[in-house]
C-alpha positions in Angstrom: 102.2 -116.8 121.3 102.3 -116.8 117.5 105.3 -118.3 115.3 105.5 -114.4 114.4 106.0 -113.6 117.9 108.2 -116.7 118.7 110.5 -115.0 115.6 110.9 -112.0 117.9 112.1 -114.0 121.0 111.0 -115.7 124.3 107.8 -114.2 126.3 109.7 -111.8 128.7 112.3 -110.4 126.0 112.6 -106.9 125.3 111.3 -107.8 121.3 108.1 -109.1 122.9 107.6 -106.0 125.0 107.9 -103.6 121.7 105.6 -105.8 119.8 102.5 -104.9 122.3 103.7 -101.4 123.2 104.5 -100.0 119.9 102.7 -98.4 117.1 104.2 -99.0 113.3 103.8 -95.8 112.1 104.9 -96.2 108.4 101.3 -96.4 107.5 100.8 -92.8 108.4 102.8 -91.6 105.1 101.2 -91.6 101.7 104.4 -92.7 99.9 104.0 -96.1 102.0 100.5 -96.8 101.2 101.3 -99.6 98.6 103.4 -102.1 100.5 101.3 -100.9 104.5 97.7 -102.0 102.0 99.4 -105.5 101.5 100.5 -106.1 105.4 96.6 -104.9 106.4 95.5 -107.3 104.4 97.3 -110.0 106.0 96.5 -108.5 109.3 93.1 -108.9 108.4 93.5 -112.3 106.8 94.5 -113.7 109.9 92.1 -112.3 112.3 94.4 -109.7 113.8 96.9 -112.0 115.0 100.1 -109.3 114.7 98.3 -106.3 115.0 101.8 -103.7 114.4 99.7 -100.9 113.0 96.9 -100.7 115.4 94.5 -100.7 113.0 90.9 -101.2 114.3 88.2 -103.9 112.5 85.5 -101.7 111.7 88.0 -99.1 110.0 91.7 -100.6 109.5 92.4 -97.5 107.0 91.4 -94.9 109.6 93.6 -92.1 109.8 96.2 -94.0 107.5 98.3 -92.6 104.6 98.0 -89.1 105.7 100.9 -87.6 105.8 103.6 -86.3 103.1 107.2 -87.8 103.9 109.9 -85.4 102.6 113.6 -85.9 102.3 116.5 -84.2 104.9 119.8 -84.6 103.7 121.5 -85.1 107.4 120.6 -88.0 110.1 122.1 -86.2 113.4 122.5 -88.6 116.3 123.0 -85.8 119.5 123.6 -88.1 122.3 126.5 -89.8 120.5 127.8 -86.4 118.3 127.7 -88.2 115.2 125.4 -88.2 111.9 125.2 -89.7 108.4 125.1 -87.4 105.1 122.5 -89.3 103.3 123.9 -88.2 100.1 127.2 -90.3 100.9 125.2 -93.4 102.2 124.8 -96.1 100.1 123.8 -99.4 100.3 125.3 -101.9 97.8 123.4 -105.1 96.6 123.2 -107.8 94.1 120.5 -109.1 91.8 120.0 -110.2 88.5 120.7 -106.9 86.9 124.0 -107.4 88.9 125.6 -105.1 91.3 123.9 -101.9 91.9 124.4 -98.9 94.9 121.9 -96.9 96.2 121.0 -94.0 98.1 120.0 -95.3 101.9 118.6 -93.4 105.0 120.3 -96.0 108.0 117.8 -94.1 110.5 115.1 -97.4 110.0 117.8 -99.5 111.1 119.6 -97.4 113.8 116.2 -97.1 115.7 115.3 -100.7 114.8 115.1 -103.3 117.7 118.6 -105.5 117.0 118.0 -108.9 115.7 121.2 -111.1 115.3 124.7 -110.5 117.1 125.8 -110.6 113.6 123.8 -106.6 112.9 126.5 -104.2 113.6 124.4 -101.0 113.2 120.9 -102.1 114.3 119.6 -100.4 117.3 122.5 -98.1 117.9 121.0 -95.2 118.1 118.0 -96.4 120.3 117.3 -94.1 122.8 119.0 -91.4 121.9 118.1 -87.6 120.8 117.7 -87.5 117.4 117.2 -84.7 114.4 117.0 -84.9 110.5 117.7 -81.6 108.9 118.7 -79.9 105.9 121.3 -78.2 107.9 124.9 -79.7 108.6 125.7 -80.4 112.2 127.6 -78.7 114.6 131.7 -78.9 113.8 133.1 -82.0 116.1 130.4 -84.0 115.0 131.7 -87.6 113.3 130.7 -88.2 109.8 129.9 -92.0 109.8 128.3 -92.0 106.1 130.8 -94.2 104.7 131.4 -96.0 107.4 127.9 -97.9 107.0 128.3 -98.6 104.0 125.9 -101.6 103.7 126.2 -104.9 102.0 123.6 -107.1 101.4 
């Protein structure tokens, strides 16, 4: 197993099992070519090693950067009734222009595998039926926009 791999937990772990059954499909979206470019490249550096994209050797930009991502105002989470108005989501941080707040869509990280105990919103929403829309959700649905309000 790869120290990549090891990251991700013990042989037999539910990480491991995503890692060879899943597809990263961020490469797909134009707006994502940049930063996916940079990771094939290490892919490729080191002989295919962790493979996330599926990207084959004789091709590994094949049917990459294809699509056009758009924006939906409203993350709706149907299993648990609840949803996140991304234009009250923000996610505060710190750096050397000092403290600045932005816009975030928490879906990456709600459909994320968790990682530490310490995560209190990754993977919640793993497994559950899911919709981004333009249109508000039903009434009786729980707003938890400011509620994740992130701090990093």
């Amino acid at each position: 197993m790869s120290l990549e791999r090891q990251a991700w937990g013990e042989p037999g772990v539910d990480a491991d099992y995503v890692i060879d059954n899943y597809t990263c499909i961020s490469g797909l979206f134009k707006a994502s070519e940049k930063e996916v470019r940079d990771e094939i490249a290490y892919i490729i550096d080191n002989d295919f090693e962790y493979n996330i994209y599926g990207i084959k050797r004789e091709n590994p930009y094949d049917g990459l950067f294809i699509k056009e991502s758009r924006f939906f105002r409203y993350t709706i989470n149907h299993s648990k009734k609840e949803f996140f108005d991304i234009e009250n989501t923000r996610l505060t941080y710190t750096n050397e222009e000092g403290v600045l707040t932005t816009r975030i869509n928490p879906l990456p990280l709600l459909m994320a595998f968790p990682g530490s105990p310490s995560d209190r919103c990754t993977g919640l929403w793993i497994g559950d039926q899911i919709e981004v829309s333009d249109i508000a959700p039903p009434s009786g649905y729980d707003d938890k926009s400011e509620e994740y309000g992130w701090d990093m």
